[in-house]
N, C-alpha and C positions, 0 to 999 in steps of 0.2 A: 205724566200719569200713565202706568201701564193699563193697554188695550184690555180690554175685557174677553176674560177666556168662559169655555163650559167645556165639557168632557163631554166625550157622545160614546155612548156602549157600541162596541162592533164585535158580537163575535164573543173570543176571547179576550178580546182587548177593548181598553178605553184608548183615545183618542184628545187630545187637547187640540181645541177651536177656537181660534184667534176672531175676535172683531166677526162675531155670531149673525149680527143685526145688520153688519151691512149687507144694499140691496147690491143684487148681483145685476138681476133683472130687471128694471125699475117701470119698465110698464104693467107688469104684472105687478111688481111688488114682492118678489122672490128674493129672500133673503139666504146667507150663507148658511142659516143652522137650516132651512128649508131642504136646500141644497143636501146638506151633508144627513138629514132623515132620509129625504128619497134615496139617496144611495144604500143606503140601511135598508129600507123596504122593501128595495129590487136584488138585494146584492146576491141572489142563488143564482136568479135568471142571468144577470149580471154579469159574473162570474164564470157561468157556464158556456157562455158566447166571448167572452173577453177575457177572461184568467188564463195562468200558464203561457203565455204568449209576451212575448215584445210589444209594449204597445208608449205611443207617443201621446204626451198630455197636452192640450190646450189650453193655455192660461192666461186668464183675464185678472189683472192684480186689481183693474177698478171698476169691473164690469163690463158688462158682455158688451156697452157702449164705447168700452176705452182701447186702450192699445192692448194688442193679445200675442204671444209669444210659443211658440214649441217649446217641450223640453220633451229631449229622451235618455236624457242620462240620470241613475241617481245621485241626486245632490249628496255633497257631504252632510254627515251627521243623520243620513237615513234612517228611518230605527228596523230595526232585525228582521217586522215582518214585512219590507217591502224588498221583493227578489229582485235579483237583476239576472240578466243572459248578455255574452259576449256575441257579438252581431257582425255582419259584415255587410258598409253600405256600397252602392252603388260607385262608387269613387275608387274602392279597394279600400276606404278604412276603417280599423276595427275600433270598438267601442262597445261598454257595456251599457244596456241599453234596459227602461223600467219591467218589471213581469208582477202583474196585478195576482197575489193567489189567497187571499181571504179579503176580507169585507174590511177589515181596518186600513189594511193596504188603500182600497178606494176613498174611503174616507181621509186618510193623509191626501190622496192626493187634491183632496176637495179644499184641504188645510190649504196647499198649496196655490191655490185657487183656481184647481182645473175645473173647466165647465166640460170638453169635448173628450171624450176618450179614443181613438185612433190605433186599433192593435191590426197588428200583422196578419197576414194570411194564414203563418205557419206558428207551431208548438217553440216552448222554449226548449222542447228537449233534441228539436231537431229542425232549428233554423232555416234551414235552405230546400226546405219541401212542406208548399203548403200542403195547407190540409182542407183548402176549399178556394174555389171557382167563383169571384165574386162579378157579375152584372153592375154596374152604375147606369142604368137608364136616366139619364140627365137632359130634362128640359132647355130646351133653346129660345130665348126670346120669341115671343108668338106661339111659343107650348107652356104647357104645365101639368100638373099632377096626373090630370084626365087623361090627355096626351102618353102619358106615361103607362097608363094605366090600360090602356089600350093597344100598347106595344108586349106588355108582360106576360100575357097568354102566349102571346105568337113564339117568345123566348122560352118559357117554360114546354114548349112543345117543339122547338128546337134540339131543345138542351134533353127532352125524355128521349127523342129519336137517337142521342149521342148518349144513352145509356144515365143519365144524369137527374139527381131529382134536385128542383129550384124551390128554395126557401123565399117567400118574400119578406121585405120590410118597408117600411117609411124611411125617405133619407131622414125626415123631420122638417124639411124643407119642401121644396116641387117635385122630387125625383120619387125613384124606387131603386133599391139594392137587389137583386137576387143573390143567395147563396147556395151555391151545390155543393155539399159536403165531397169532398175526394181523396182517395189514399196517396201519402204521401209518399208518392215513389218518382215525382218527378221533381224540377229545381223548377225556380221561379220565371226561364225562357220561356222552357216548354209550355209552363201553365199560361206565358202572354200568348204564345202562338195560338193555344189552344181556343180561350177567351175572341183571339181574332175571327179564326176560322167560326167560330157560332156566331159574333158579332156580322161576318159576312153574309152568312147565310140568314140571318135577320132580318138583313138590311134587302138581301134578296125577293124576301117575303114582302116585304112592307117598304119600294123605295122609296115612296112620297112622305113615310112617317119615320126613317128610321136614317141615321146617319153615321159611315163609320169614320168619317173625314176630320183628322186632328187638326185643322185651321178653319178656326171661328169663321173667316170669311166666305167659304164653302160648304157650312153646314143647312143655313136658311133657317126655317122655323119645323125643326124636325128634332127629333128624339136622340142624342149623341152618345151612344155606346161606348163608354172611355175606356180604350182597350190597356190606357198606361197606367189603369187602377189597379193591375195584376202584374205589375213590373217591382222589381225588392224595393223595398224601403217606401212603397207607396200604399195608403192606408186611406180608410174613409170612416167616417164615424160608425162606432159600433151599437151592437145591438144593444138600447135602452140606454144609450149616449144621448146626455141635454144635447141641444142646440143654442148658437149666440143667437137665436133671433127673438123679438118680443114677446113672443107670448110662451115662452120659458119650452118651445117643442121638444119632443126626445123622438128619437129614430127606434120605430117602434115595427118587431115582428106583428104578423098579422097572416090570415088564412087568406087563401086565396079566393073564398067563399066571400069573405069580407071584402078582397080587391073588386069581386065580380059585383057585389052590393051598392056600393061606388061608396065606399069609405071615406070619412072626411080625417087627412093627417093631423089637420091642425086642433083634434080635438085628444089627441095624445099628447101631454103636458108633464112636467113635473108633476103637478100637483093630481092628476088623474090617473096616472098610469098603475099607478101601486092600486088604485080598487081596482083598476080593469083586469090586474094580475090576478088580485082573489076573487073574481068572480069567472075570467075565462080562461085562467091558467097562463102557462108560456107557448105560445103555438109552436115554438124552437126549438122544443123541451126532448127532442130524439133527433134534432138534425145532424146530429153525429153520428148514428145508428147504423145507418147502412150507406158507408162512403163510396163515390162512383169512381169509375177510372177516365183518364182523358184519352184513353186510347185512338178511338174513335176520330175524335174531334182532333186530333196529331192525326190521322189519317186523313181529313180535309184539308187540313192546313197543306199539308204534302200536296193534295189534288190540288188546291190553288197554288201551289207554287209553279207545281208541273203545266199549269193552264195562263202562266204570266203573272199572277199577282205576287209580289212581293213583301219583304217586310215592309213595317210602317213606325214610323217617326217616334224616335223615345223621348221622354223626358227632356228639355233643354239642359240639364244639369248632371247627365251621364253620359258616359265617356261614347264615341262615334263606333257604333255596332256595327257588326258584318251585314251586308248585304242594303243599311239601313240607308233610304232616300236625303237626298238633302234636308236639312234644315233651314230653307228658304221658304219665307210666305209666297204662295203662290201669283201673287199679285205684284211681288217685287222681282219674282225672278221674271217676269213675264217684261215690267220694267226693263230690267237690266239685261234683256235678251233683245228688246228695240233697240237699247243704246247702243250696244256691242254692235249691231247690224246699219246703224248710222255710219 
């Protein structure tokens, strides 16, 4: 017996939606044709924060409870209006990789049964120079939201002293994202050094709350500034991207009026966000307006090089960088430095 389809209007286009009813979310009770409305409902904001761009889908074929998979390539048999751009990963290989740019496009990929959207730093029309500066303020067991929420001033006034204006969001989980719009005239190194250097100076500010240390077991119950969020091919859920967690969250822009309010994240939802949009707008809605430069902030990073700090630990899964420290837990090499000395 063939599955049960609907058509969903996007746009210029209809759309065919497989197996409508099934729950995605099942705490909530968030079904796929739910699913594939909210993205209809949001798709300008949507769009304007995630289109035109590379971006990687997260896909749960039997719900946000089951096994969930990547894709960044267009599947065969794509239909015409989902774009793709040729990418370069971290590895040195090329590949053509999804670029979301009308509302059907999202919707297919809902067919597909993305829940997470995941787009790059940079433009499809010029890969290898983002076009913003993103923050992961990310809780560490014994933090959460508040925590976060108390580190985000000290960064957005950071990030103003480096000429830089910070966007905020909800990850949709414990954290916070900042985004600072920036001209794209540098490659993806520069924009990690840059990222560093303000995460240093952060950490400066605030070291009992705030932490720049890439291994878990050196962080404590502090605020972990993931400086390998702004490394290629590395990407975090975007703006008015669901969440896999219960109660169907999406990572949701917000003012900073709101952060200072003490906002509760988990009340931006599927099911909520599209009225919050008609009644207080996109807070996002010109974050592309007046883009900063990392000049500045590559002028720190230089001062800490010149003052001993060094690069810091990429990715497990990219090739061994200049300058870059071991990829040794510090607890093992500490290990294996007693041995050696036995």
């Amino acid at each position: 017996m063939a599955s049960e389809r609907i058509v969903v209007a996007a746009g210029e286009h209809e759309v065919s939606l497989s197996s409508p009813d099934r729950v995605i979310w099942p705490d909530a009770g968030i079904t796929k044709r739910e699913l594939a409305e909210y993205v209809v409902a949001v798709a300008s904001p949507f769009l304007r924060a995630n289109g035109r761009r590379p971006v990687s889908l997260e896909r749960f074929p039997a719900g946000v409870d089951g096994e969930r998979f990547f894709s960044k390539n267009p599947p065969r048999g794509a239909p015409d209006y989902v774009g793709e751009v040729m990418v370069t990963y971290n590895s040195g290989r090329r590949h053509p990789q999804v670029v979301l740019e009308n509302a059907a496009a999202v919707v297919w990929a809902v067919q597909m049964n993305t829940v997470v959207f995941h787009p790059w730093a940079s433009l499809a029309d010029d890969v290898d120079h983002p076009v913003e500066l993103r923050i992961d303020l990310d809780p560490q067991p014994g933090t959460g939201f508040a925590e976060a929420a108390a580190v985000a001033p000290v960064a957005r006034e950071v990030l103003a002293e480096a000429g830089l204006t910070a966007f905020p969001k909800t990850s949709g989980s414990r954290g916070i994202h900042l985004f600072c719009p920036i001209v794209p005239a540098h490659e993806f190194l520069d924009v990690r050094h840059a990222l560093i250097a303000a995460g240093r100076e952060i950490e400066r500010r605030m070291p009992d709350r705030v932490t720049m240390s890439w291994w878990k077991e050196e962080r404590g119950a502090r605020i972990f500034i993931d400086f390998n969020q702004a490394s290629r091919d590395r990407t975090m859920a975007g703006a008015y991207s669901p969440r896999p967690l219960p109660g169907a969250t999406v990572s949701t822009p917000i003012t900073w009026d709101e952060l200072d309010a003490g906002v509760d994240p988990g009340a931006f939802t599927v099911r909520t966000v599209p009225q919050r949009l008609a009644e207080v707008g996109d807070p996002w809605e010109r974050l592309a307006a007046a883009p900063g430069r990392i000049d500045t902030l590559l002028e720190w990073w230089q001062r800490d090089l010149d003052a001993g700090l060094g690069e810091l630990p990429f990715p497990p899964d990219f090739p061994k960088m200049p300058g870059e420290p071991p990829r040794v837990q510090p607890s093992r090499a500490r290990s294996s430095e007693r041995r050696d000395g036995d």
